[in-house]
N, CA, C and O atoms as a CHARMM CRD file, in Angstrom:
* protein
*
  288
    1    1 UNK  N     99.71100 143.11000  27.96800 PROA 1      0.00000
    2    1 UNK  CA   100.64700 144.05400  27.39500 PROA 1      0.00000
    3    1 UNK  C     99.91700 145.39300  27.22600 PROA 1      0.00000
    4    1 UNK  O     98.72200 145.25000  26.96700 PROA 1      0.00000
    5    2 UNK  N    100.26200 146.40300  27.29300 PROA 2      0.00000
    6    2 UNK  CA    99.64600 147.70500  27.62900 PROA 2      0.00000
    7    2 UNK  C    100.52300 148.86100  26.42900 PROA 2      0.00000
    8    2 UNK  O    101.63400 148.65800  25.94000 PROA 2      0.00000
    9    3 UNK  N     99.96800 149.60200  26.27900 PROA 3      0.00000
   10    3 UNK  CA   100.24100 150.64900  25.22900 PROA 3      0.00000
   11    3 UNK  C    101.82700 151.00800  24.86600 PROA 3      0.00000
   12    3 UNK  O    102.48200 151.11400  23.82900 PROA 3      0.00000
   13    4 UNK  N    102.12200 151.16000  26.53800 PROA 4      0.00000
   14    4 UNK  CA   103.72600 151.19900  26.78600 PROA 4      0.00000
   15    4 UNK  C    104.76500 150.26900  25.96600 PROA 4      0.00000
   16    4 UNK  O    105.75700 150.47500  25.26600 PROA 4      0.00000
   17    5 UNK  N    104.19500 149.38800  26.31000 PROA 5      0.00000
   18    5 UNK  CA   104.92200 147.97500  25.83800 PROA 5      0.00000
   19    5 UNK  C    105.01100 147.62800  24.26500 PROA 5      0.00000
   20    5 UNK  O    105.26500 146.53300  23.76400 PROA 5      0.00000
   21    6 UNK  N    104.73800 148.84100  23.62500 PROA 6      0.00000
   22    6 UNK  CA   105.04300 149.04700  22.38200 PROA 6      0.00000
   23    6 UNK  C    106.62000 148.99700  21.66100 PROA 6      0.00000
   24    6 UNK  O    107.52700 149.67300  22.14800 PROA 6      0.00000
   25    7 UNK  N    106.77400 148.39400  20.82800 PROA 7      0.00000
   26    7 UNK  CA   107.89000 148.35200  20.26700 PROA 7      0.00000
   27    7 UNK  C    108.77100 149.89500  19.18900 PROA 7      0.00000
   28    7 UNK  O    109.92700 150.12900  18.83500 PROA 7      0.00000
   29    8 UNK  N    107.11800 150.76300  18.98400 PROA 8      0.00000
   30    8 UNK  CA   108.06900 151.83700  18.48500 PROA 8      0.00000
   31    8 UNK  C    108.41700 152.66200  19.36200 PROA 8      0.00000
   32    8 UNK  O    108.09900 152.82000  20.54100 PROA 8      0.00000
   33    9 UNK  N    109.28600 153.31100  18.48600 PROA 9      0.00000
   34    9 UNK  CA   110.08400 154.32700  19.23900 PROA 9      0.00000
   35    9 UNK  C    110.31000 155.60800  18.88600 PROA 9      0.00000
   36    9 UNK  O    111.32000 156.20300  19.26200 PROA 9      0.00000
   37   10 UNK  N    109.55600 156.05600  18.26600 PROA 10     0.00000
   38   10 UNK  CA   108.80100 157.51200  18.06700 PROA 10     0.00000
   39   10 UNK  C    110.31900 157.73200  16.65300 PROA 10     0.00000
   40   10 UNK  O    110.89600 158.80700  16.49100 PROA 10     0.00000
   41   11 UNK  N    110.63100 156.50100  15.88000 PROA 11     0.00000
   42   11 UNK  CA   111.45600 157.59700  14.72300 PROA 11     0.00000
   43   11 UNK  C    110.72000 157.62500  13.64200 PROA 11     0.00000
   44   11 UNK  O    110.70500 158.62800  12.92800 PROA 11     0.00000
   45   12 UNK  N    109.88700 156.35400  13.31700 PROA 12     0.00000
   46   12 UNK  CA   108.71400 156.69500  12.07700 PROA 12     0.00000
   47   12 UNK  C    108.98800 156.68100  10.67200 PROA 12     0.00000
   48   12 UNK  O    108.18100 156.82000   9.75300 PROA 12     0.00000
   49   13 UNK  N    110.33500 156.48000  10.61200 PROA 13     0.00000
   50   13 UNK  CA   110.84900 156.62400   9.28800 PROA 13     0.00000
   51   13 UNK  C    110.79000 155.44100   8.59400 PROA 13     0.00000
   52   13 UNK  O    110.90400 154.42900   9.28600 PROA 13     0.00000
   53   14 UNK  N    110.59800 155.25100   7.04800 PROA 14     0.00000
   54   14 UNK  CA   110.53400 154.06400   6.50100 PROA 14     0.00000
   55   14 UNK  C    111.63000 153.43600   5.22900 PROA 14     0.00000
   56   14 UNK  O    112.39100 154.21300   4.65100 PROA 14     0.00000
   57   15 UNK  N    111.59100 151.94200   4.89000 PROA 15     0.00000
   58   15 UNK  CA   112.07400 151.87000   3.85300 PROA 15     0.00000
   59   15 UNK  C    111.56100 151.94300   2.82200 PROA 15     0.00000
   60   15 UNK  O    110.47000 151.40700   3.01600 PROA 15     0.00000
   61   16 UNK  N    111.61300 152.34200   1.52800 PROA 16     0.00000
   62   16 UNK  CA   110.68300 152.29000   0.69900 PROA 16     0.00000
   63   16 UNK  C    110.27000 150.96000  -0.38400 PROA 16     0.00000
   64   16 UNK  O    109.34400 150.70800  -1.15500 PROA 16     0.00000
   65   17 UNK  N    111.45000 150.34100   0.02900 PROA 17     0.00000
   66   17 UNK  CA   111.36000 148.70500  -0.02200 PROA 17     0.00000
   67   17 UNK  C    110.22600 147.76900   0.03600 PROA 17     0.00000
   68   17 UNK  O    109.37300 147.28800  -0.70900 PROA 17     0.00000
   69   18 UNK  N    110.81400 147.71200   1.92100 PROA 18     0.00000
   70   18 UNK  CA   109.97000 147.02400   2.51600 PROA 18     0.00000
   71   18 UNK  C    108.72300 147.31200   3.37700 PROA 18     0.00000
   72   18 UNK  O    107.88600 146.57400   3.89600 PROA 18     0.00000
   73   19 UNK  N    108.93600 148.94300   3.33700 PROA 19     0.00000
   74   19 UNK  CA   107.83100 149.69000   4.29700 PROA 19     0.00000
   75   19 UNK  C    107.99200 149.56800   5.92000 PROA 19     0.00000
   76   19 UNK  O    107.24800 149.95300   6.82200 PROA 19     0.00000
   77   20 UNK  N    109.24100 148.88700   5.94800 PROA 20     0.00000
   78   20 UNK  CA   109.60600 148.61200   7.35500 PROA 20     0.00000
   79   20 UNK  C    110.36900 149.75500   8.20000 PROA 20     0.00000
   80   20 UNK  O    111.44400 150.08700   7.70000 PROA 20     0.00000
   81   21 UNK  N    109.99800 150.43100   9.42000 PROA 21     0.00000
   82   21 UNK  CA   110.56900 151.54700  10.13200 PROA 21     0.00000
   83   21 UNK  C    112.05700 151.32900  10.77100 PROA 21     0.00000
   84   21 UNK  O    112.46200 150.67400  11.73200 PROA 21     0.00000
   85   22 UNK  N    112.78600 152.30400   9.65600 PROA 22     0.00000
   86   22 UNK  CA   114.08500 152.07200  10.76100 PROA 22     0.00000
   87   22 UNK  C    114.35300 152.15000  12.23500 PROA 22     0.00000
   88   22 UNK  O    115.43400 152.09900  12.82300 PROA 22     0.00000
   89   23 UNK  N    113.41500 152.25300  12.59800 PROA 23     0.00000
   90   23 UNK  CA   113.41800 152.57800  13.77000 PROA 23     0.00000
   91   23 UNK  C    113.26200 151.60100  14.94300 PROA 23     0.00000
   92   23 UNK  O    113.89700 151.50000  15.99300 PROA 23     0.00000
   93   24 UNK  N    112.13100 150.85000  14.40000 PROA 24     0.00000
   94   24 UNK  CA   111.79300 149.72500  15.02800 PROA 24     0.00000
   95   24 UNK  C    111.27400 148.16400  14.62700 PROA 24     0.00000
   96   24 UNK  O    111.03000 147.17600  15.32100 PROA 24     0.00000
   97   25 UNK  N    111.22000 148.45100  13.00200 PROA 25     0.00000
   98   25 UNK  CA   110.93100 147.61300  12.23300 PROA 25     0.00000
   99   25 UNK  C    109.78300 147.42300  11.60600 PROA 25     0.00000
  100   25 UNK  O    109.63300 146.93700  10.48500 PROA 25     0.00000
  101   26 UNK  N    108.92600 147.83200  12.37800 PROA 26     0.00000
  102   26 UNK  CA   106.89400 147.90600  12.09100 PROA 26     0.00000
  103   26 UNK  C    106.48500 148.73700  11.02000 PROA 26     0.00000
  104   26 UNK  O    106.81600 149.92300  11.04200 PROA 26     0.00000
  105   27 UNK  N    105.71400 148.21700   9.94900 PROA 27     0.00000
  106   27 UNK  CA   105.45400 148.70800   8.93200 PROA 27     0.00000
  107   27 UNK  C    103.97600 149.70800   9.91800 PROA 27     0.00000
  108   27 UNK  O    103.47500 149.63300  11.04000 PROA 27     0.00000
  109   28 UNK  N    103.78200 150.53300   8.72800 PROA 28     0.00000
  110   28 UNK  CA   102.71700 151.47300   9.33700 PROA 28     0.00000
  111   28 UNK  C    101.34000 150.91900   9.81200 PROA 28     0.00000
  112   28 UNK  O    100.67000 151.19600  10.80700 PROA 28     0.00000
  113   29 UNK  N    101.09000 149.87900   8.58300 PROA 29     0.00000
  114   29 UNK  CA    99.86900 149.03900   8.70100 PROA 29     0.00000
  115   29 UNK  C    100.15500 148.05200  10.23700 PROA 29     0.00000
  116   29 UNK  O     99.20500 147.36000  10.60300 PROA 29     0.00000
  117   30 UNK  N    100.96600 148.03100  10.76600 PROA 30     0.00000
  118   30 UNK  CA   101.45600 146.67000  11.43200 PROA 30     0.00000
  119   30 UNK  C    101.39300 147.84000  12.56400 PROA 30     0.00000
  120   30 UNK  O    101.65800 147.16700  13.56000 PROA 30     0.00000
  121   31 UNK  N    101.22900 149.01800  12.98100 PROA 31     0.00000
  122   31 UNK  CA   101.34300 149.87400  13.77500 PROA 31     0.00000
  123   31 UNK  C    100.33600 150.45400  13.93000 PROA 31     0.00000
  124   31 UNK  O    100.34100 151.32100  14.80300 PROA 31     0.00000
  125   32 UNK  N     99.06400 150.21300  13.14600 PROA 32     0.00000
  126   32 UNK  CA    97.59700 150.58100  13.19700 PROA 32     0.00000
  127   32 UNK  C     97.11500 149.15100  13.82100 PROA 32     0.00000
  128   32 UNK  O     96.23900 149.33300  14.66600 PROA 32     0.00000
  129   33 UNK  N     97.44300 147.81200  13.63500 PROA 33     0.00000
  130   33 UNK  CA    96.87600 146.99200  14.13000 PROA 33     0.00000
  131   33 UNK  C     97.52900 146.91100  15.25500 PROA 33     0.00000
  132   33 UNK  O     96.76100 146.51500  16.13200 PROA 33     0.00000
  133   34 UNK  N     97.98800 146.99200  15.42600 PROA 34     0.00000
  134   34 UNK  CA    99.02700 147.11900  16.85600 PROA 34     0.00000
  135   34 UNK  C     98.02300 147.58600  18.42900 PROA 34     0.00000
  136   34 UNK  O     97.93000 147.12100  19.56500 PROA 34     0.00000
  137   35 UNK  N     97.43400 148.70300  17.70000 PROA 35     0.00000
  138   35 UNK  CA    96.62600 149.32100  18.41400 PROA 35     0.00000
  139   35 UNK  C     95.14300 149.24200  18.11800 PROA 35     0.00000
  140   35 UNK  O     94.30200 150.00500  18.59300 PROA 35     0.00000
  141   36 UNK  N     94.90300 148.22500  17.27200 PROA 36     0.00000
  142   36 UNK  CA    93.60500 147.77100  17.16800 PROA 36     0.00000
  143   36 UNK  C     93.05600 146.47600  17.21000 PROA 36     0.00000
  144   36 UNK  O     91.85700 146.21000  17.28600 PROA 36     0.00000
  145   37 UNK  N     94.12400 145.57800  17.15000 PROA 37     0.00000
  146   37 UNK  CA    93.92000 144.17500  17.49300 PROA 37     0.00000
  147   37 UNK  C     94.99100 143.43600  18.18200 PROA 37     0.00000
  148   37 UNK  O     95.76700 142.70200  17.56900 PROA 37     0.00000
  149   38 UNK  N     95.04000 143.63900  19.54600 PROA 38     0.00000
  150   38 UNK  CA    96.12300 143.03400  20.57500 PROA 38     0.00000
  151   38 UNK  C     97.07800 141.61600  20.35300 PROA 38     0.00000
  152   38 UNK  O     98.23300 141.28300  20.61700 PROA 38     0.00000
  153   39 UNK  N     95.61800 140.85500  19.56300 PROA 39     0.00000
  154   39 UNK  CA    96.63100 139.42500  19.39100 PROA 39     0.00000
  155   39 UNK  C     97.19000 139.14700  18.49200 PROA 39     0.00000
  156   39 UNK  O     97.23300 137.95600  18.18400 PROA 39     0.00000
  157   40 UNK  N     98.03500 140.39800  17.47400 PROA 40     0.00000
  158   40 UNK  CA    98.59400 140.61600  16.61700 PROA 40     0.00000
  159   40 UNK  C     99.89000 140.81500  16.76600 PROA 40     0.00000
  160   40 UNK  O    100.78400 140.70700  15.92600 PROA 40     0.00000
  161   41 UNK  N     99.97400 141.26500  18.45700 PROA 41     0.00000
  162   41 UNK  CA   101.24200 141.99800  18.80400 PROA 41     0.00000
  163   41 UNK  C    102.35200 141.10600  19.07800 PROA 41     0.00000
  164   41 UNK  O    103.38000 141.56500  18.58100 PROA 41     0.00000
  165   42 UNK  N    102.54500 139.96200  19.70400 PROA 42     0.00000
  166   42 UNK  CA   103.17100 138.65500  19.64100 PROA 42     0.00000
  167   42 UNK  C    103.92900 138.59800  18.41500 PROA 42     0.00000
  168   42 UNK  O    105.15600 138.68400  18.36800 PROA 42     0.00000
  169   43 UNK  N    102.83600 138.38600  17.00600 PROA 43     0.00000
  170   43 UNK  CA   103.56500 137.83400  16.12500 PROA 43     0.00000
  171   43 UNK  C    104.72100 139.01100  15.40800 PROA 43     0.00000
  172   43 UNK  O    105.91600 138.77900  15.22500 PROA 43     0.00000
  173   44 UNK  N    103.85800 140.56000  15.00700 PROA 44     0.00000
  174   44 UNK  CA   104.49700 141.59700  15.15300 PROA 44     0.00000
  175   44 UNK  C    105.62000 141.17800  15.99500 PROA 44     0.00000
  176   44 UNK  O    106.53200 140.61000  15.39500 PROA 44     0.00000
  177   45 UNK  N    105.73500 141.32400  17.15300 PROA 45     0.00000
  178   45 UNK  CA   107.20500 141.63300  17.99100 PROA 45     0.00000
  179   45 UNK  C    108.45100 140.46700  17.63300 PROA 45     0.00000
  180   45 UNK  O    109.66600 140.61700  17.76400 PROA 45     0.00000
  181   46 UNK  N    107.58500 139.08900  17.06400 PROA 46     0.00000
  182   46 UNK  CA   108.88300 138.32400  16.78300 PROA 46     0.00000
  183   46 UNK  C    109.52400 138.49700  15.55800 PROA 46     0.00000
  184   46 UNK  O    110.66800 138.07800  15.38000 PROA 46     0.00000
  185   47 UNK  N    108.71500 139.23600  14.46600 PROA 47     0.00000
  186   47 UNK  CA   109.41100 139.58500  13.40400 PROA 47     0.00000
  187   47 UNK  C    110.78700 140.32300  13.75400 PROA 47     0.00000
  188   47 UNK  O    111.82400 139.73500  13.44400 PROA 47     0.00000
  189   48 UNK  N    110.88800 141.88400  14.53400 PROA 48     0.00000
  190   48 UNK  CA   111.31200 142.97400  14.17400 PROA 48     0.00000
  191   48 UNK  C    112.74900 142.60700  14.03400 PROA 48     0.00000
  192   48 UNK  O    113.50400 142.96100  13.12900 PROA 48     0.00000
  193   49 UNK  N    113.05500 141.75200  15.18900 PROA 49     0.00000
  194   49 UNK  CA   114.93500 141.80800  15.42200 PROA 49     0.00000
  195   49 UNK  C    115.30800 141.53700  13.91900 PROA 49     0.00000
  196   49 UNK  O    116.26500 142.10000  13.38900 PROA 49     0.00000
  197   50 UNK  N    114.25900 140.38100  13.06900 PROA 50     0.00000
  198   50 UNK  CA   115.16500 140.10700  11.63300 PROA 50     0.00000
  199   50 UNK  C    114.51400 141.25100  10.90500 PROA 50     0.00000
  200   50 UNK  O    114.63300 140.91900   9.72600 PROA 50     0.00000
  201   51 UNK  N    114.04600 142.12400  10.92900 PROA 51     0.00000
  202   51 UNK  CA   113.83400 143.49100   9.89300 PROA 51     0.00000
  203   51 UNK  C    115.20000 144.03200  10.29800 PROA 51     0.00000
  204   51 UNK  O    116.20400 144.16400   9.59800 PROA 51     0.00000
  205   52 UNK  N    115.00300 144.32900  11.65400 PROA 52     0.00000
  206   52 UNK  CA   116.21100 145.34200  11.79000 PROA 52     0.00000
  207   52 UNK  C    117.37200 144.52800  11.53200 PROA 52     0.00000
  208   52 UNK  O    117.79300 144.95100  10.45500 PROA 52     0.00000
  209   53 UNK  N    117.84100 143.94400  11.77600 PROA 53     0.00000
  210   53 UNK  CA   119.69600 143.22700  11.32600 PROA 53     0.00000
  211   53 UNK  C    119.16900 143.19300   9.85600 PROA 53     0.00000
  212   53 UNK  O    120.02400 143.91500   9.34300 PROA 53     0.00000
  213   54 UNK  N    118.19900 142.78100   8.66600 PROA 54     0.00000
  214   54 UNK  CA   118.26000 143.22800   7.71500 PROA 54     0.00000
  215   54 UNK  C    118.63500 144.27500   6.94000 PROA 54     0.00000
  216   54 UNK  O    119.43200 144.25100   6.00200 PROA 54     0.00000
  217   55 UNK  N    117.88400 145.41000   7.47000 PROA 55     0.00000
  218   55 UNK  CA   118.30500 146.78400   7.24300 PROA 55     0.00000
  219   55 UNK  C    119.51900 147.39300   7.52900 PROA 55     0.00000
  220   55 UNK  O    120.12400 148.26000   6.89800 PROA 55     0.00000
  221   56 UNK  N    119.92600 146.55500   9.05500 PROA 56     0.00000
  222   56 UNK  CA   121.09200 147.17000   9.07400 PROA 56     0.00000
  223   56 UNK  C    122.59800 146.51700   7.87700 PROA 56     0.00000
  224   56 UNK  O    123.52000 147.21700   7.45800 PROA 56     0.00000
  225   57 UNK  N    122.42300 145.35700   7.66200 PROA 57     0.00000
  226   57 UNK  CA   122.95700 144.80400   6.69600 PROA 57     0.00000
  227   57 UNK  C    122.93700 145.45700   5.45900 PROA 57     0.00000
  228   57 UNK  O    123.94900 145.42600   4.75800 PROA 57     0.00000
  229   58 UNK  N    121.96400 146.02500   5.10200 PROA 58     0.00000
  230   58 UNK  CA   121.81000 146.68600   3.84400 PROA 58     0.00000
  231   58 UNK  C    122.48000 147.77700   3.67700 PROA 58     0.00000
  232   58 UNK  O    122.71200 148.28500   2.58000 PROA 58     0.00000
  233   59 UNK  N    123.01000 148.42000   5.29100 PROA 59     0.00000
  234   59 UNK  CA   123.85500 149.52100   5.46200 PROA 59     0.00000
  235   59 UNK  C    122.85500 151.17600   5.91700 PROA 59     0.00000
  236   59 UNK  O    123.24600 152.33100   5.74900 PROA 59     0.00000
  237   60 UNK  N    121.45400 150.68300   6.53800 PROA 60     0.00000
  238   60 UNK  CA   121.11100 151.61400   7.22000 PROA 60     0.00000
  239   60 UNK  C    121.10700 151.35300   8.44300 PROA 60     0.00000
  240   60 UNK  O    121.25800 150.26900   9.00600 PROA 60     0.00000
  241   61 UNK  N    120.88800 152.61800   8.96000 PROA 61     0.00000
  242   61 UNK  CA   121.31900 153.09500  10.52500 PROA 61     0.00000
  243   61 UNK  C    119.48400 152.64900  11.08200 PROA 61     0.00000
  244   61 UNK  O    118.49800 153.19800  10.59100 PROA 61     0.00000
  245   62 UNK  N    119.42500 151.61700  12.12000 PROA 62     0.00000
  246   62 UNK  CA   118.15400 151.47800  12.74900 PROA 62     0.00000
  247   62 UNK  C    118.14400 151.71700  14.14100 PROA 62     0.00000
  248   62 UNK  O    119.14500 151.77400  14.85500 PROA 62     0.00000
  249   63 UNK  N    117.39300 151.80500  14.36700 PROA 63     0.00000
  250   63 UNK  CA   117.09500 152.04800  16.19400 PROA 63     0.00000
  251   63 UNK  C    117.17700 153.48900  16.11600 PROA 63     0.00000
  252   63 UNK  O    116.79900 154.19900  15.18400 PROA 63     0.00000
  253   64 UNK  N    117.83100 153.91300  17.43400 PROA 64     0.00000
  254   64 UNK  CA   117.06600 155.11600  17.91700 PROA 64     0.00000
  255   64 UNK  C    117.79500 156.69700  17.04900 PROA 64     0.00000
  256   64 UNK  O    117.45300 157.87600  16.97100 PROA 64     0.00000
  257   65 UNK  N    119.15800 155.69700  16.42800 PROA 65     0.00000
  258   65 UNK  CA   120.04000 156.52300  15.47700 PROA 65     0.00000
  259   65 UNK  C    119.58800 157.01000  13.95000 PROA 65     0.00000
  260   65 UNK  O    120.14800 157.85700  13.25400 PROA 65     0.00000
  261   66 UNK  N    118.42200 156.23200  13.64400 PROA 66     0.00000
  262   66 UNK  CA   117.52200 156.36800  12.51400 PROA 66     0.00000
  263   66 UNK  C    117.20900 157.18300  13.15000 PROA 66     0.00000
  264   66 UNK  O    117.44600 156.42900  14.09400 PROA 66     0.00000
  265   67 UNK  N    116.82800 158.20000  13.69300 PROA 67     0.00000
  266   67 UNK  CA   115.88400 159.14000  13.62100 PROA 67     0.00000
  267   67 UNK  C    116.95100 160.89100  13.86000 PROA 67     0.00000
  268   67 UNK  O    116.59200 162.02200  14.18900 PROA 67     0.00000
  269   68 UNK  N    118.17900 160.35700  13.52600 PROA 68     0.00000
  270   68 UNK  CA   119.22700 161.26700  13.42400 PROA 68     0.00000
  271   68 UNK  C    119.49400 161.93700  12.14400 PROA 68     0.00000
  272   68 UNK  O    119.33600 161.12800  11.22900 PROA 68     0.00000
  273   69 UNK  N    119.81700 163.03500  11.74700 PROA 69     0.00000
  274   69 UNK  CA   119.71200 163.27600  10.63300 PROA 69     0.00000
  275   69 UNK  C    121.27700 163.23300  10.61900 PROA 69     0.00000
  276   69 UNK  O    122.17600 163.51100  11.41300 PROA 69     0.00000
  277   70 UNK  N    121.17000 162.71900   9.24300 PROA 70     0.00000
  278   70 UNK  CA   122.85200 162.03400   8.95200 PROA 70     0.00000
  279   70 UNK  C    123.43400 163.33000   7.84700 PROA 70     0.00000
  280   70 UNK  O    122.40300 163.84800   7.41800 PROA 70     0.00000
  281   71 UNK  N    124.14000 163.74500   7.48900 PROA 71     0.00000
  282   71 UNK  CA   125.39400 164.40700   6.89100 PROA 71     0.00000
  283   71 UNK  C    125.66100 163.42900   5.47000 PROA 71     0.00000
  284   71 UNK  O    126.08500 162.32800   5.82300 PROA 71     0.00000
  285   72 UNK  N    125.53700 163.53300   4.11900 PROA 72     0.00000
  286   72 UNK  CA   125.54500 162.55400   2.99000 PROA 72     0.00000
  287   72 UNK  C    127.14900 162.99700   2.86500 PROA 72     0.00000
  288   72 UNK  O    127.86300 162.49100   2.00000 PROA 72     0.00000
């Protein structure tokens, strides 16, 4: 798996919850190891789908629409 094959997606934004990125689900710490210890990335990637349907349940906007600035 190669750098590319990264799961974020450049929105970076967090919950203040769970520390999890609307964006892609990866907490910051989980995005430093990401890129510092490879056989981390597996378990990382099977988390995210249940961060994100979490969050989105909670009634935030995840994926690439998190990084939209919304109108309150």
């Amino acid at each position: 798996m190669n750098h590319n094959d990264r799961p974020c997606i450049d929105v970076c934004r967090y919950d203040d919850d769970t520390d999890w990125c609307f964006g892609c689900g990866m907490t910051k710490r989980e995005k430093k190891a990401w890129k510092r210890v490879p056989a981390y990335r597996e378990a990382i990637r099977a988390a995210l789908p249940l961060r994100l349907e979490a969050l989105s349940v909670e009634g935030h906007v995840t994926g690439p629409g998190a990084g939209k600035k919304h109108r309150e």
